[in-house]
C-alpha positions in Angstrom: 0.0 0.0 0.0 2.5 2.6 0.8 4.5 1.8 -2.3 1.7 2.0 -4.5 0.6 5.6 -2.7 4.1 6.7 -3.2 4.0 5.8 -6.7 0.2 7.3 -7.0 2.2 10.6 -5.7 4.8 10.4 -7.8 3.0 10.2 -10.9 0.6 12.8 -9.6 4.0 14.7 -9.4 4.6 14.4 -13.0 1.5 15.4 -14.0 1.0 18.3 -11.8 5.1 19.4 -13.6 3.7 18.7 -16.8 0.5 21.1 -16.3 2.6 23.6 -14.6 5.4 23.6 -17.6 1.8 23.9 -20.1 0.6 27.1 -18.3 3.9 28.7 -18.2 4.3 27.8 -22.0 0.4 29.3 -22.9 1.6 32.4 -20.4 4.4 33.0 -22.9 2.8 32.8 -26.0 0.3 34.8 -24.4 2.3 37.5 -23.6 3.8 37.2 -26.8 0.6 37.9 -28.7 0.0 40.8 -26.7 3.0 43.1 -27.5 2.3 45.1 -30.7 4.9 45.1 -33.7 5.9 48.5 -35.4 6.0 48.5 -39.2 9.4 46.4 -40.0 12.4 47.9 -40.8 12.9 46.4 -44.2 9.2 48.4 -45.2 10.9 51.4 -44.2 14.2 50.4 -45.9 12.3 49.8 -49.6 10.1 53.5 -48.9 14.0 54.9 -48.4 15.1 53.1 -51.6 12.0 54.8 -53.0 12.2 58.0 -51.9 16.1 58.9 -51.8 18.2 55.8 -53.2 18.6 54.3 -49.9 20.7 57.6 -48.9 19.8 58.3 -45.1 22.2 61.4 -45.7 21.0 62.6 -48.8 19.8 66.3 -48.6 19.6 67.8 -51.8 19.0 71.3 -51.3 15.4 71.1 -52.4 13.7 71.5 -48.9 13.4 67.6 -48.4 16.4 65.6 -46.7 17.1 62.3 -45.2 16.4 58.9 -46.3 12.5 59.2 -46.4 12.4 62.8 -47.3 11.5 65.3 -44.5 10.8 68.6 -44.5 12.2 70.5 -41.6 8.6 71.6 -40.5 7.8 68.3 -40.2 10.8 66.8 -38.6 10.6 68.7 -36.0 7.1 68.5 -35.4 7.1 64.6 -35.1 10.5 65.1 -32.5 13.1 65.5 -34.8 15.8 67.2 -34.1 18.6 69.0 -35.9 18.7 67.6 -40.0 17.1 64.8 -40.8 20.3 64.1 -43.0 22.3 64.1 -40.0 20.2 61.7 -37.9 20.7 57.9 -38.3 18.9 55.9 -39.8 16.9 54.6 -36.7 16.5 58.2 -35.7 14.6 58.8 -38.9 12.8 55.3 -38.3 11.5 56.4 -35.2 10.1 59.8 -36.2 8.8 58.2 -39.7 6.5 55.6 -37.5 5.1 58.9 -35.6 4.2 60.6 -38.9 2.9 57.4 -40.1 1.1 57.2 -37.1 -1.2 60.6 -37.5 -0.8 61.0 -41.3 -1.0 57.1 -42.4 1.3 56.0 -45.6 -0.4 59.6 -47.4 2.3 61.3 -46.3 4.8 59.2 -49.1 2.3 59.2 -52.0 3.4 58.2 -54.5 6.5 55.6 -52.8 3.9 54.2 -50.8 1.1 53.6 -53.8 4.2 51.9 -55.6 4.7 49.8 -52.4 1.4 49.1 -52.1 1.8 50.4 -48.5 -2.3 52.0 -47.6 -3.8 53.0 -44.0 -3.0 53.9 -41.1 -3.4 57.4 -39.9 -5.7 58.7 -37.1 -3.9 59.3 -34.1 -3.3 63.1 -33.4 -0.5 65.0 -34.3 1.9 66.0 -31.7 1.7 69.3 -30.1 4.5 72.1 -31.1 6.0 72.5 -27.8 5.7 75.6 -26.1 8.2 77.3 -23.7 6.7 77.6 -20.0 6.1 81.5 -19.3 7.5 83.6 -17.1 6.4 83.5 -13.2 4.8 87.2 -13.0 5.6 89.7 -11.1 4.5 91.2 -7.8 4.8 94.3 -6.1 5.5 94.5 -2.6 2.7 95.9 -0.4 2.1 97.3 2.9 -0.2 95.0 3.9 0.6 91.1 3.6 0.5 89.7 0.2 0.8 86.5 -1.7 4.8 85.5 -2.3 3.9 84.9 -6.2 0.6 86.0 -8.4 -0.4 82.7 -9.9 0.5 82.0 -13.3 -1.8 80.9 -15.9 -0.9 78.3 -17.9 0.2 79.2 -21.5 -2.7 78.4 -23.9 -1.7 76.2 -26.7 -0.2 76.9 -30.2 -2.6 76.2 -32.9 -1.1 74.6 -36.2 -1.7 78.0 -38.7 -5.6 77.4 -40.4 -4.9 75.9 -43.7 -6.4 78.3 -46.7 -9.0 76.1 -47.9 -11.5 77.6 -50.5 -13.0 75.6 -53.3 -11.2 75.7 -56.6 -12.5 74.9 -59.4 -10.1 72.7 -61.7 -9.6 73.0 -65.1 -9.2 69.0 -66.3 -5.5 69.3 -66.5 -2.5 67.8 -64.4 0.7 67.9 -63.6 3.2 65.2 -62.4 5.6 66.5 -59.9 9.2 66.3 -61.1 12.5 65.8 -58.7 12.9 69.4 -56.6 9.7 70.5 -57.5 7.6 71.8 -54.7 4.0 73.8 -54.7 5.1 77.3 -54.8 7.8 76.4 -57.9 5.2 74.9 -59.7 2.7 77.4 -59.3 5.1 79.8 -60.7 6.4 77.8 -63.7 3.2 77.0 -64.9 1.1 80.8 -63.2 -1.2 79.9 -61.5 -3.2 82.8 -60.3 -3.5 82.8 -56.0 0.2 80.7 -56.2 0.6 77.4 -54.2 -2.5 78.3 -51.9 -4.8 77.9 -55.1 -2.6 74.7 -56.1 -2.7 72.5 -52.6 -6.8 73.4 -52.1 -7.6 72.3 -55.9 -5.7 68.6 -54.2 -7.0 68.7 -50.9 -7.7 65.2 -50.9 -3.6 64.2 -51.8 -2.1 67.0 -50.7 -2.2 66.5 -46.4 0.9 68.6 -45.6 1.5 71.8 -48.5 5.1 70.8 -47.6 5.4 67.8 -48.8 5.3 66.5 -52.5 6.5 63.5 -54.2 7.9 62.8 -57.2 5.9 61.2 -59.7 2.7 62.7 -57.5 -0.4 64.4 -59.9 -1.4 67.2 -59.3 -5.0 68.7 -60.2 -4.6 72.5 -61.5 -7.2 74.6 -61.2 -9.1 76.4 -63.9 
C-alpha cells in the first residue's frame, strides 16, 4: 500500500510538472501575442530606396532631406531634431513611424502607392511644444500679500488654419518632377492665387502643402 501511494504521488508529481510547464508555455505565447509590432524595418528600408536611393544622408538642397524625405517643419514637429540628414537611420525610423502614425502612408504618396503600402493614420499629431512663461511679477505691499501671483498656464499653439477655398479645376494635371515643390510649380506653370490655389484644388492628396512627391499628380485649377 505505501508503495503504490508513493507511486500514486509520484506520478501525480509528474502530472501536476507537466501542467505547470503547459501554463507557463500558454503564459508565454500569451504574452507574446499581446506586444504590438511596429511597421518592420525592411518596409521602411524599400520607402528609403524609393524616396532617396537608400541615402539616409541625402539632402539635396530642395527642402526635403534624409532617407524618407522630410521637411524641416515636419521633422521637428514629429521630435526631430537638428537635420534629418544628420540623424541615423533609426532616428529617422522612429520619427517616420510617428508621422505614419497621424498621417497614415499619405504622407509618401506616390512611394507608398508603388509599395502598395495604404492606412493607417488617425492618431493626433503632436503638439509644437511651447516654452513655459514667465512667473509674474509682484509688487510688494504694505499689507501682507501673496509670495507669487499665480501663473496661468500658457494656452496652446494652434497649427496655422490651412487656406482652404474651393477651386475649381480646369481637367488638366501635372506630375511633380525631382525638386519641384508647390510654390515652384505654381510659378512655372502661373497659376493665379500661387501654391494656396494649387494644394486646395488637391486637398484630398495633398495633407501637408510641404510635402510632395515625385511622380505625385497634381489637379490644376481652372
Amino acid at each position: 500500500m505505501n508503495k503504490s501511494k508513493l507511486g500514486t504521488a509520484a506520478r501525480r508529481g509528474v502530472t501536476l510538472a507537466a501542467v505547470s510547464a503547459a501554463g507557463l508555455a500558454l503564459s508565454a505565447t500569451a504574452a507574446n501575442a499581446a506586444v504590438p509590432t511596429a511597421t518592420s524595418a525592411s518596409t521602411w528600408d524599400a520607402l528609403a530606396q524609393c524616396e532617396s536611393g537608400g541615402n539616409w544622408s541625402t539632402n539635396t538642397g530642395n527642402g526635403f532631406s534624409g532617407g524618407l524625405q522630410f521637411t524641416s517643419s515636419t521633422w521637428a514637429a514629429f521630435g526631430g531634431t537638428g537635420s534629418p540628414a544628420d540623424a541615423t537611420r533609426e532616428q529617422q525610423i522612429a520619427v517616420a513611424e510617428k508621422v505614419q502614425a497621424s498621417q497614415g502612408w499619405g504622407a509618401w504618396p506616390a512611394c507608398a502607392a508603388k509599395l502598395g503600402l495604404s492606412g493607417g493614420g488617425g492618431a493626433p499629431a503632436p503638439s509644437v511644444p511651447v516654452a513655459p512663461a514667465a512667473p509674474a511679477e509682484v509688487s510688494v505691499q504694505a499689507a501682507p500679500a501673496p509670495a507669487q501671483a499665480p501663473v496661468q498656464a500658457a494656452a496652446p499653439v494652434q497649427a496655422e488654419p490651412r487656406h482652404a477655398a474651393e477651386v475649381p479645376l480646369s481637367g488638366e494635371t501635372y506630375t511633380v518632377e525631382h525638386g519641384d515643390t508647390l510654390s515652384t510649380i505654381a510659378e512655372k506653370l502661373n497659376i493665379a492665387g500661387g501654391w494656396q490655389t494649387l494644394a486646395d484644388a488637391n486637398t484630398d492628396t495633398i495633407v501637408d502643402p510641404d510635402l510632395v512627391f515625385e511622380g505625385q499628380v497634381l489637379q490644376l485649377p481652372a
